[in-house]
N, C-alpha and C positions, 0 to 999 in steps of 0.2 A: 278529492276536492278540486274544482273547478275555480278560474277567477271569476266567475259568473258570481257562483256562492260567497264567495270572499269579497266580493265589491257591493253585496246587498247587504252581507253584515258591519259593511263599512270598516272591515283592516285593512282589505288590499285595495290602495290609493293609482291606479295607475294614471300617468300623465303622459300624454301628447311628447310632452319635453324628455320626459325619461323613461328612454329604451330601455330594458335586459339587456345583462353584462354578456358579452356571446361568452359560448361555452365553455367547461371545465371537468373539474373532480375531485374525490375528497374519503376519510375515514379517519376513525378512534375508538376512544377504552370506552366501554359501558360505565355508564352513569348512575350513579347509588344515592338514592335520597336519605342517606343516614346520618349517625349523630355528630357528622361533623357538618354536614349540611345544617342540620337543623341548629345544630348550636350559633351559625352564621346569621341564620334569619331571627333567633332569639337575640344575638346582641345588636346586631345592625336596626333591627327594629327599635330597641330603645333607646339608639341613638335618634331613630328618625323621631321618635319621640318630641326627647328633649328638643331636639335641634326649633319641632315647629310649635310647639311649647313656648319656647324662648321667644322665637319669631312674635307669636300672639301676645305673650305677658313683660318680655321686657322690659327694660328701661329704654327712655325716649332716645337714647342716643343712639339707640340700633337703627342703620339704616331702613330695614324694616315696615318701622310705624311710620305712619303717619300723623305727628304730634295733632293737628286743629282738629279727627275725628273720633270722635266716640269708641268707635270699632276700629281695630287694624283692619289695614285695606287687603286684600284680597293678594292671594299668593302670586295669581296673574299680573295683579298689578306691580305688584312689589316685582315679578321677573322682569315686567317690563320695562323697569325704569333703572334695574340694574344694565340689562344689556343696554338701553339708550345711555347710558351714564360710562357705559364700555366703547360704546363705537364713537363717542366724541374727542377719544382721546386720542388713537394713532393719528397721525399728522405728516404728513410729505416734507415738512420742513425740518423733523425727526428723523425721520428717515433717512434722509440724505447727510443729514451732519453722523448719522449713524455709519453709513457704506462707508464716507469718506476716511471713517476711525478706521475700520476695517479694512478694506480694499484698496489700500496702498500701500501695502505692504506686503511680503510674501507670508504663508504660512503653511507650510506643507507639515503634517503629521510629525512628530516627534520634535520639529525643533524646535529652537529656543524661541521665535517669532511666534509659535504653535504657543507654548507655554505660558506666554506673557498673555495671548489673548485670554486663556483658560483663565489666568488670576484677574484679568481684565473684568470678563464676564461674569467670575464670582463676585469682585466688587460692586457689579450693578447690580446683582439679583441682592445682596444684602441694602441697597442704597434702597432699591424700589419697594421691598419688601418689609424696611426696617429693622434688618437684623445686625447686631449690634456686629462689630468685627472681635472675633479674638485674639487675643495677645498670641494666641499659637496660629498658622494660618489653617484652616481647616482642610489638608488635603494632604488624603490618605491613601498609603498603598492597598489595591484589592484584597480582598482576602485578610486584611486587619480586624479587628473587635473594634477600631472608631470606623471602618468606611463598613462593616457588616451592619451596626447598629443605626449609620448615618440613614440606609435604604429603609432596613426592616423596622423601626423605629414612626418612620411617617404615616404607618397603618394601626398604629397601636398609642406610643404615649405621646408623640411628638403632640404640641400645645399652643406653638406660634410658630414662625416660616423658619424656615435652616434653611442652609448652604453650603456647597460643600464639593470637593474635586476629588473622583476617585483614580486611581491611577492603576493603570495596566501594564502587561512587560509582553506585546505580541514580538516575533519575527516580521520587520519589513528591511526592504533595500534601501537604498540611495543608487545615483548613478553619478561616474566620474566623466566631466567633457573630456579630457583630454585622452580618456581611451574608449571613444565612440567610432566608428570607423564604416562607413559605407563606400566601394568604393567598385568599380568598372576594371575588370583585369584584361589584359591583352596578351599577347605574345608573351609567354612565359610567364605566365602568370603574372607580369608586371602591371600597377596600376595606370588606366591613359585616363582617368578620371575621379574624382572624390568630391564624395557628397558634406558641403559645410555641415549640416545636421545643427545648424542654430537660426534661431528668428529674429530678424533684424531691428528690431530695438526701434522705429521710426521715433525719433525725436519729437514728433509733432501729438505724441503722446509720451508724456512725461514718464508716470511709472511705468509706461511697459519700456519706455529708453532705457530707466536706471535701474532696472531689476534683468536685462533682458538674456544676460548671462548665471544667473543668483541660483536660478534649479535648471539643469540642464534635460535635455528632453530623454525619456526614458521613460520604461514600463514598469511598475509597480509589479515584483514579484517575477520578470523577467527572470531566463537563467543567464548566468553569465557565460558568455565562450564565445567562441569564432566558426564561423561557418562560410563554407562557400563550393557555390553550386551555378549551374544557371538559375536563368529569372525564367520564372512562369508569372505568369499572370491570371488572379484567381478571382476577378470580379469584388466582389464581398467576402468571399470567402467564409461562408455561409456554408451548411450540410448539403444542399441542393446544388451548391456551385463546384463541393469538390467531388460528388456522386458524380455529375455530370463531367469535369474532366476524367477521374478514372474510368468512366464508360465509354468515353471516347476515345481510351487510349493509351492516354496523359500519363506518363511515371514520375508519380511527384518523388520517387526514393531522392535523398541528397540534392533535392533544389531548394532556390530558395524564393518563396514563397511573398508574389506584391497582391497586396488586396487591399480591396478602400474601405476606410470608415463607415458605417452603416450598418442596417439588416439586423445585425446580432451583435453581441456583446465581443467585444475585443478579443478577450481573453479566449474564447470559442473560437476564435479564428484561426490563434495559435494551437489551442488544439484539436481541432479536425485537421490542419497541416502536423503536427506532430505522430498523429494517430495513423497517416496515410504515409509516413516515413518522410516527411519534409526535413531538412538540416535548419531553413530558420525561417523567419517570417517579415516583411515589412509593411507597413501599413500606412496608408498617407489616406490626407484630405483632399476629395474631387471636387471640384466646382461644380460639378452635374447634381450634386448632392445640397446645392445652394438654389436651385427653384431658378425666379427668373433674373436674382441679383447677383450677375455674374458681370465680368468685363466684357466679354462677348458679345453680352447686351448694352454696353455702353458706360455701366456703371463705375467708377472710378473705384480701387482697391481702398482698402481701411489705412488710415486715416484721413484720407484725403475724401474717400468717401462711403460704403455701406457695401461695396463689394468687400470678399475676402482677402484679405491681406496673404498672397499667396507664399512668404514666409513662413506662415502661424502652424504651428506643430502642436497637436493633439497628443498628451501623455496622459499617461490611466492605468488604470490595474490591467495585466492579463492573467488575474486569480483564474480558474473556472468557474467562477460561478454559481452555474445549474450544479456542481457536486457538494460543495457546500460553502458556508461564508464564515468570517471572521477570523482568529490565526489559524495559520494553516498548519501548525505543529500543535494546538490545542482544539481539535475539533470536538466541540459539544461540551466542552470545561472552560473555566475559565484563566486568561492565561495571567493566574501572580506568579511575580516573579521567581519564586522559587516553583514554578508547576513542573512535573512531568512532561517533556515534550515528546511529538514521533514524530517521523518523517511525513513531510506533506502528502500529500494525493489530489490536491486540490489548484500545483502551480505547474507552469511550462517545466516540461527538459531541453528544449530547443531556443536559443535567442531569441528575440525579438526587440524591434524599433522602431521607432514611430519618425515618420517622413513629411514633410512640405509637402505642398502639390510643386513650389518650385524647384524639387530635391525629385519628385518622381514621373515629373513632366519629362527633364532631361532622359531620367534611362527610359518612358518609353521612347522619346527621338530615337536614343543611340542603340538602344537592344530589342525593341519589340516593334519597330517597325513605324512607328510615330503616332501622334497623341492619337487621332483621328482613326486609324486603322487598330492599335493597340490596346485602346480603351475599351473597345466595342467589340473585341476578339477572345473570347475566352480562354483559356488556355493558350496562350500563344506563349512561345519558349525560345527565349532567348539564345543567339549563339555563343555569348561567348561567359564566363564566368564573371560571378558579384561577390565580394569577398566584404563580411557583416564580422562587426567584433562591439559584445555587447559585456560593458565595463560596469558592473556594478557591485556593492558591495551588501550584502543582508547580515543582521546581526538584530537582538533583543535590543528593542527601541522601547522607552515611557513613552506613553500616550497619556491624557488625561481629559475623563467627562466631567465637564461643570456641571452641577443640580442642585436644584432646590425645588422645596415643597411648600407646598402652603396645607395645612391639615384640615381638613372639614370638618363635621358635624359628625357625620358619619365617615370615620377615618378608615373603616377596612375595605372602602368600595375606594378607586382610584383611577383618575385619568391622568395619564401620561402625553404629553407634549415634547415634540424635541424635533430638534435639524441639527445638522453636523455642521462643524467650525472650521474645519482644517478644507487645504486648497492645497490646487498643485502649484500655483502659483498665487497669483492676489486672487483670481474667483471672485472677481464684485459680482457676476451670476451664481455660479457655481461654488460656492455655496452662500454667500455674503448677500445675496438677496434675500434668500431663506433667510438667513441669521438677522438680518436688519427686520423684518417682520415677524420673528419671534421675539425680536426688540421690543417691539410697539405693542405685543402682546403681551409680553411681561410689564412697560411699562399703563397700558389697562387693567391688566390684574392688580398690578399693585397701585394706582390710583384709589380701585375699590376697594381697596382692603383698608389702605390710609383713610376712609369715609364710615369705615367698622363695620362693612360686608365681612362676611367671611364664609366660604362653598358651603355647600351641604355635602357633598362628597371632596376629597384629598385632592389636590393638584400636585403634579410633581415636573418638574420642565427641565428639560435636558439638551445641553449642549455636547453633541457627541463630538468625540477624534477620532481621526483614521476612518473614517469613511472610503476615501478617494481610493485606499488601498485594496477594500472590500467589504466595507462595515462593520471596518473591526469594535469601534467606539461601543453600537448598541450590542452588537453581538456578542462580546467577553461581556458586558453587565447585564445582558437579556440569559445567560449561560447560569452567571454568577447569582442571580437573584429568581432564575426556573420556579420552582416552588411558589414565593411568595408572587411572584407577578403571577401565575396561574391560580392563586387562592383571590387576589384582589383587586387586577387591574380592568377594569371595563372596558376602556379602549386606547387605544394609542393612535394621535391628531398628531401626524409627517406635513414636515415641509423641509423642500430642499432646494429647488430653484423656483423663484419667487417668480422670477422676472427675465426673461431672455427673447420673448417675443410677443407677437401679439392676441395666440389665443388662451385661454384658461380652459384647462385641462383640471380633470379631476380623476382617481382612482379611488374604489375603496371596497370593502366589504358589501355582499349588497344587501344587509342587515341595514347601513348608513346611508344608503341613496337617497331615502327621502328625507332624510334629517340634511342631507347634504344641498338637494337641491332647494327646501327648505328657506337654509341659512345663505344659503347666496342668494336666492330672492329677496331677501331683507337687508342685501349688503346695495350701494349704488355703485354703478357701474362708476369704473377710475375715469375714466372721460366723457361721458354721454349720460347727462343729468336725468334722461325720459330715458332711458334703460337701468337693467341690475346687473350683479356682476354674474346674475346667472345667463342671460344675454351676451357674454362674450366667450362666449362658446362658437358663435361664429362668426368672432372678428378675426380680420387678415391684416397683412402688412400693407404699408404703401406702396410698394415698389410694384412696377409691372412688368411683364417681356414672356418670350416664349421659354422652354422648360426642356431639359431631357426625357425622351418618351419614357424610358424604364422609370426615371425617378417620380415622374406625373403619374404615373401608373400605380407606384408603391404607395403614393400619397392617394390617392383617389381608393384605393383597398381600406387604408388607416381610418380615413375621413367618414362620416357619418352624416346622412343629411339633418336628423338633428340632435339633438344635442345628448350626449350618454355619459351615465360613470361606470366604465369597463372594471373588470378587477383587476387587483394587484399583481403586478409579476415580481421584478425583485431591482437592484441597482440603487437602492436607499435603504435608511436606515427601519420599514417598517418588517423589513423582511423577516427577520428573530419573530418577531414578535405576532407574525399573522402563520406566519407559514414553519413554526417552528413550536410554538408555545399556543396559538389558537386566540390571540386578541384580536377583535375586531378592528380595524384598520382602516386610514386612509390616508393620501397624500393629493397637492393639490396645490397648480402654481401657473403663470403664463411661460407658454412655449412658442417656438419659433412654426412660422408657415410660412409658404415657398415664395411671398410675397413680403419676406421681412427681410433686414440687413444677416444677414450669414451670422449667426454665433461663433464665434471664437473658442471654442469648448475647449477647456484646459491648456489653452494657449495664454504666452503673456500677453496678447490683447482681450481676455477677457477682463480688461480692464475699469478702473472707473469712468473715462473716459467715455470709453463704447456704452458702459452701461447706461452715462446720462442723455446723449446726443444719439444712441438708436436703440436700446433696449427699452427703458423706460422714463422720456423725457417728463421732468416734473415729479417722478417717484408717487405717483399715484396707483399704480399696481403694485408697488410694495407695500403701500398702507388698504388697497382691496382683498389684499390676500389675508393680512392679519386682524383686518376687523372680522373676516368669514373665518379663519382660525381660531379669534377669540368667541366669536358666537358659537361654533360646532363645540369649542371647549366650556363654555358658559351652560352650551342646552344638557352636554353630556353628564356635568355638576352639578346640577340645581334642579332639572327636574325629577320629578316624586317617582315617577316612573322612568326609566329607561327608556330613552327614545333608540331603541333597536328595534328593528322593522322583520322579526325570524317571517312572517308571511311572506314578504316579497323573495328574502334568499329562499325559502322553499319553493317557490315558483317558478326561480329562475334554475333551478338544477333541471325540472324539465328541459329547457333549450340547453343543459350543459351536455345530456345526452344526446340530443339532436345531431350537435355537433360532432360527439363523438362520428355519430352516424353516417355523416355526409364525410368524414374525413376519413371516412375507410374507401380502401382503392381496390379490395378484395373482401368480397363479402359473405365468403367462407370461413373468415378470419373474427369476422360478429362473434360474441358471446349468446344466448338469451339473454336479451334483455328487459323480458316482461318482469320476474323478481323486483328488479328494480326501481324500474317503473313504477311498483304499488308500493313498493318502498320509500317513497317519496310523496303518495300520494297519501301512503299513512303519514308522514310527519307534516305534511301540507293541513290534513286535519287537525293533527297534534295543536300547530302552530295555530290553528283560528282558535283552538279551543282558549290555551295560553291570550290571545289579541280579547276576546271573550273578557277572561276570568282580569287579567291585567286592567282594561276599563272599568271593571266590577271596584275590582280592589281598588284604586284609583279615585275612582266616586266613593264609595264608602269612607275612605280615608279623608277626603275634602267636607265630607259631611259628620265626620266625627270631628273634624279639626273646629270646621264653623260651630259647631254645638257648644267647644271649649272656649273659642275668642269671645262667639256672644254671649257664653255666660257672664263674662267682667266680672266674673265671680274669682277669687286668688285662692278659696277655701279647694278649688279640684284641683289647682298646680298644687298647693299646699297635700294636699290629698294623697297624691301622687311619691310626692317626695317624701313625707311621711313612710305611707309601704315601702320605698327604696331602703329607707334605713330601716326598718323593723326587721322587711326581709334579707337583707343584703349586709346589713352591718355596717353602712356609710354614715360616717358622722355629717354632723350638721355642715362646719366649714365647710366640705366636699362639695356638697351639691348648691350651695350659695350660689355659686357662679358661674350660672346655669351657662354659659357663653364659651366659657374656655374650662373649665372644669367638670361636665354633666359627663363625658364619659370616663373620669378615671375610675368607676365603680365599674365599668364592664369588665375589666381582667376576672373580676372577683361572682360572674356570674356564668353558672352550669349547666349543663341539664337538669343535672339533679337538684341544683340548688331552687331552680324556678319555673314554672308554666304559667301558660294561661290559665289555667283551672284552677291553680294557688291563687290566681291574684282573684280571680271572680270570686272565689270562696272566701275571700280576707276581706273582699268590700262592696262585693255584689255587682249587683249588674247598671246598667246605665252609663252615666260619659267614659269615669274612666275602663270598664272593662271593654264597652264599645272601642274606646280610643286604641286602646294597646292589640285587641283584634285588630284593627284595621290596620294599624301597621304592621303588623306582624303577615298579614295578607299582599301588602303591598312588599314589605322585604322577599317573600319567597317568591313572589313575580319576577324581581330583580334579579335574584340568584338566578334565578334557570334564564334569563336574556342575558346576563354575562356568560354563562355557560354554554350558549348555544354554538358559538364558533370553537371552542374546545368541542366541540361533537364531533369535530370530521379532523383529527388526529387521530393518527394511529402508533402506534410504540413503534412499530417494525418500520414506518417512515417508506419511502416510494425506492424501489429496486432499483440499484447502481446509484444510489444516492441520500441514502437513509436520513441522512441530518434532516432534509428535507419530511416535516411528517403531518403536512393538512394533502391532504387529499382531494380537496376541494379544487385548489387551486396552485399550482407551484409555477417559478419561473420554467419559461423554455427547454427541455432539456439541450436544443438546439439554438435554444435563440438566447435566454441569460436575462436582458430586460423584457421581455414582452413575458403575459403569464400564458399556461395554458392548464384549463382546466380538467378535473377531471384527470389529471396527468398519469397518475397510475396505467388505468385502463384504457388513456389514450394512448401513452409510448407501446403500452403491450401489444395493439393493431397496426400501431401508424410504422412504428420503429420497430420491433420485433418482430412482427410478422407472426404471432404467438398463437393459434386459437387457446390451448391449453391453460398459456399464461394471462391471456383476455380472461376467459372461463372464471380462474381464480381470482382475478383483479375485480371483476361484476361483482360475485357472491362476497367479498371482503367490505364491498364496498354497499352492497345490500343491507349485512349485517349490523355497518356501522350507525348506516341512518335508522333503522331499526333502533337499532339501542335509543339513540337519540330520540326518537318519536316517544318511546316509552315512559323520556325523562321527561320528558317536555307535559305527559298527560296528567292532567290535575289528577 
């Protein structure tokens, strides 16, 4: 199949605006339409039933009708005036009095500061939702019968919103200041130099003065010990920068190891120096890595003005990553407190620390030759020794997720919502921007709900902990609840920095590109009243000057001339849940360009301060983020169909191969990849046919519904609910209350107990047999588009990294946040050098889309 074919039958929508994700990879279990499927589309059906039943015959106080007409108005309408009745509410004025709750204070993972916010944020989600408080607080250790029932409960009998805190027991550190030690040895190994390792508190910022010693700087998951070597100097220290000193020469055995910020994920830094025999690691922030708003170009340092505060010390996990996420003694379990644990595989054995630029400006002066020569020298090796001593202490920490639900109509289909809480410090970006616009999210949700909306499908909204660490929050409850989020979750809607610069970025599945780009054409651009927020795709900072050539470089690679939603790599909380479990995904927030004030990333000046006077003056991109959040989660709940686009992600696996293609350096090393090829281009078919039958179902269903509202006849609700009880055994009270009661008779319905052909046969043919067809046509639509990103999981999970098991798409093995697709039978040519292991990676990966094609065909 062709986009030719695919855009005459009108699925494949291509835009101008919206490129293809570049390329990837992907696999999974073969797909069985049997009687647990079908039992899903029997009961989900008679919920969609009920639910537009209700909708039509209610009473006047659903918001719904339309009290002065004849007729209930039209589902479009009624959608439309829900999401307008949603995007009125998030407010800038909200917003800010929100960050301000948040983001002056510290809240790093496990402490008591962490803790108070958790019971903080339970309080609102009960406030905004209406749920009453209890006498007991509702927050439970994982792995209890109250936090098992508090999840699995929201797909089944839950009946009005809950809340609730589950609590987790991972392995993380702390670090002690007063045994941090960086320091320049001399003559005898005595020290003629030592690095402060703390950020100076400028008074002219409040909370970053009064907290500026509260968490000391250190690595998340770091080892503790002392190391000392010479200094090398490793660029980025990236796969390609340490390839390139051992080919030059370079014996990193027992050095120690400066590299900057950027390229790849931290924790990869330390180990590709671990893996090449380094003793320890340090890492600082360059200004080169700041675009044109340096001092160099004249710009005054933070506070005083939008350069970087060359103080400001970046702390963060150095988990690995690309090996797997969340604790690192409970990989792919959940960790309650009484769990089983093993030894990690997943954290450094070598020290590591994080540096100022004014902490590793000095040692380049004094060891590597000076800033100017040493910055721009790779591998350059210092004479004389650095003696690093990294004080920390790990032990079983409580973390704890806030959630609540709100239950739909149709309660076993579920969108999941959530940003992390926890901060290395205050994080008014990192993460407190996110959290302040799931604020205004949640308080739009619950506006509508208090007006007597209520989804067609479950909401469930999550404040995760432990993210910063390595995502630990969603990853122990995406572990803990496998199963059920794979039987019912549709999608999971990320947000984690809202606001830190000036462009808006988006990631996602590319099942949700068009729903994504969509919904930000409907949202107004935060400051430009003749633009949308999808339009700030290519807004810049203010600031102007010339640039580092390598960093203008890396940025002009990143940058797109127009505007794309690439896929997911990993460094948030969607990661569990796309690249682990198979939920379709996205995340989505403004980011910095080389033209905005420096972000402070996990320094005490990622403060409130910076965040009002240069990240987002006015907090107008924190209320654009969550009115696009509340809209992607509004279309994903309430429309009849599934707005998952399986035509577009089958399109785009063609360029995921390309890519593979153009990224082999040896071309002996290709697999055949014709298999493939038609293997894709079967489920490309697959997919129209499913885009087909889905509009089918769709309209038929809109045309049985109109049949039942214009009757204004009660004799065919009457009708209806009649055969429930003959067949089913539901007494009258039960189904009264068609609102919050119509599905507690689904537990009580089976294969065996009921078909279509029983019901045709009990009352014949016309509205109602038409009616309960069509839904039932439109529910098994549904199933196989939540189904479709579980297609490209595989059990066996991607080689030297098994947690990891979409195939599609996995973070970096090299890089940790950026994704790379296709990963499997990418690392097998790029990294291995394998034909053998390409060979099997192809055919695994042929098989898999196969399967999927097959499930996919009516």
């Amino acid at each position: 199949m062709n986009t030719e074919k695919a855009e005459k039958a009108g699925f494949y929508q291509p835009s101008e605006e919206l490129l293809p994700h570049p390329p990837g990879l992907v696999q999974t279990r073969r797909h069985s339409r049997g009687p647990v499927f079908r039992k899903f589309v029997v009961l989900g059906s008679f919920a969609l039933i009920y639910f537009l039943l209700y909708k039509a015959h209610s009473i006047s106080c659903f918001v719904g009708l339309k009290k002065d007409k004849k007729y209930p108005e039209s589902y479009d309408s009624y959608i439309k005036r829900i999401e307008e009745g949603y995007l009125a509410v998030p407010s800038a004025e909200s917003a800010l009095a929100a960050s301000r709750d948040y983001a002056t204070h510290p809240h790093l993972a496990g402490a008591v500061e962490d803790f108070q916010d958790a019971k903080d944020i339970l309080a609102f989600f009960q406030s905004e939702f209406g749920i009453p408080a209890p006498a007991t607080e509702p927050i439970y250790p994982a792995g209890s019968p109250e936090s098992r029932e508090a999840t699995l409960s929201t797909s089944s009998k839950l009946s009005k919103p809950a809340a609730w805190v589950d609590i987790y027991y991972p392995v993380m550190n702390t670090g002690n200041a007063d045994g941090m030690v960086v320091e320049l040895l001399g003559e005898s190994d005595q020290p003629i130099w030592k690095a402060d390792l703390l950020e100076d508190g400028d008074p002219r910022d409040e909370t970053a003065a009064k907290y500026k010693h509260f968490i000391p700087p250190f690595h998340g998951f770091s080892a503790a010990g002392e190391a000392i070597g010479q200094l090398v100097y490793a660029n980025y220290g990236n796969h390609d920068d340490y390839d390139k000193l051992v080919g030059a020469g370079v014996n990193l055995t027992g050095k120690i190891i400066l590299a900057r910020y950027g390229a790849n994920f931290r924790g990869l830094k330390v180990q590709g120096a671990a893996e090449r025999g380094a003793a320890g690691v340090l890492i600082y922030s360059d200004p080169r890595d700041d675009g044109s708003v340096t001092v160099e170009n004249g710009y005054e340092p933070y506070p005083a003005g939008p350069a970087r505060n060359p103080t400001s010390i970046q702390r963060g996990s150095v988990m690995y990553l690309s090996v797997y996420a969340g604790d690192p003694t409970t990989p792919g379990y959940p960790a309650y407190e009484n769990a089983t644990r093993v030894e990690a595989t997943n954290i450094p054995s070598i020290p590591s620390l994080p540096l100022s630029w004014a902490n590793a400006k000095l040692l380049f002066e004094e060891e590597l030759g000076g800033v100017t020569e040493g910055t721009k020298l790779n591998g350059r090796v210092g004479s004389r020794k650095v003696r690093m001593v990294n004080d920390v202490d790990a032990k079983i920490t409580p973390i704890w997720n806030t959630m609540a639900a709100i239950p739909g109509h149709i309660k076993d289909e579920v969108v999941l919502l959530g940003c992390h809480r926890d901060a290395w410090v205050m994080g008014a970006a990192d993460p407190t921007s996110g959290t302040v616009s799931l604020h205004e999210v949640t308080r739009g949700l619950g506006a509508l709900y208090k007006r007597g909306w209520k989804p067609l499908r479950t909401i469930v909204i999550a404040s995760w902990d432990a993210e910063e660490y390595g995502l630990i929050g969603s990853t122990e409850w995406g572990e803990d609840f496998a199963d059920w989020i794979q039987e019912h979750v549709v999608s999971y809607v990320n947000v984690d920095v809202s606001a830190s610069g000036s462009r808006w970025d988006t990631s996602a599945s590319p099942s949700l590109a068009h729903l994504i780009q969509r919904s930000a054409q409907d949202v107004p651009h935060p400051t430009d009243a003749q633009k949308t927020l999808w339009d700030a795709h290519f807004d810049v900072g203010p600031y102007e000057g010339p640039m580092d050539a390598e960093f203008a470089r890396m940025w002009d690679t990143k940058t797109s001339s127009e505007p794309r939603i690439g896929p997911l790599g990993s460094g948030s909380d969607y990661t569990v849940f796309l690249q682990r479990l198979g939920v379709a995904s996205s995340d989505q927030g403004f980011g910095s360009t080389p033209t905005d004030a420096p972000y402070h990333y996990h320094s005490i000046y990622d403060s409130q301060m910076w965040q009002e006077v240069y990240a987002d003056p006015g907090f107008h991109k924190h209320v654009a983020v969550a009115q696009n959040l509340g809209l992607l989660t509004l279309r994903l709940t309430d429309s009849i169909i599934l707005p998952l686009n399986t035509t577009q992600y089958a399109l785009e696996l063609d360029s995921y191969v390309d890519t593979v293609i153009e990224s082999t350096y040896r071309e002996e090393i290709l697999p055949d990849l014709f298999p493939l090829r038609r293997a894709i281009a079967k489920l490309q078919d697959a997919s129209l046919k499913l885009d087909e039958e889905k509009t089918a179902a769709e309209k038929a269903f809109r045309k049985a519904l109109k049949r039942v509202s214009r009757a204004h006849n009660p004799r065919i609700v009457r009708r209806i609910i009649q055969w429930i009880k003959e067949h089913l055994g539901i007494g009258a009270q039960e189904v009264q209350d068609l609102r919050f009661g119509a599905l507690k008779w689904m537990s009580s319905v089976t294969e065996s107990s009921f078909s279509e052909t029983q019901i045709c046969k009990s009352r014949g043919k016309g509205t109602l047999c038409d009616f309960i067809r069509a839904a039932k046509r439109v529910r098994a639509a549904n199933q196989k588009l939540m189904a479709f990103e579980r297609g490209f999981l595989s059990e066996d999970g991607i080689k030297d990294r098994e947690w990891y098991r979409h195939l599609g798409v996995a973070p970096g093995k090299h890089l940790g946040y950026a994704p790379t697709t296709l990963p499997g039978l990418t690392e097998a040519i790029v990294y291995d050098e394998d034909h053998e292991l390409a060979e099997y990676e192809a055919a695994r990966l042929t098989t898999l889309i196969e399967n999927l094609a097959d499930f996919l065909d009516v």
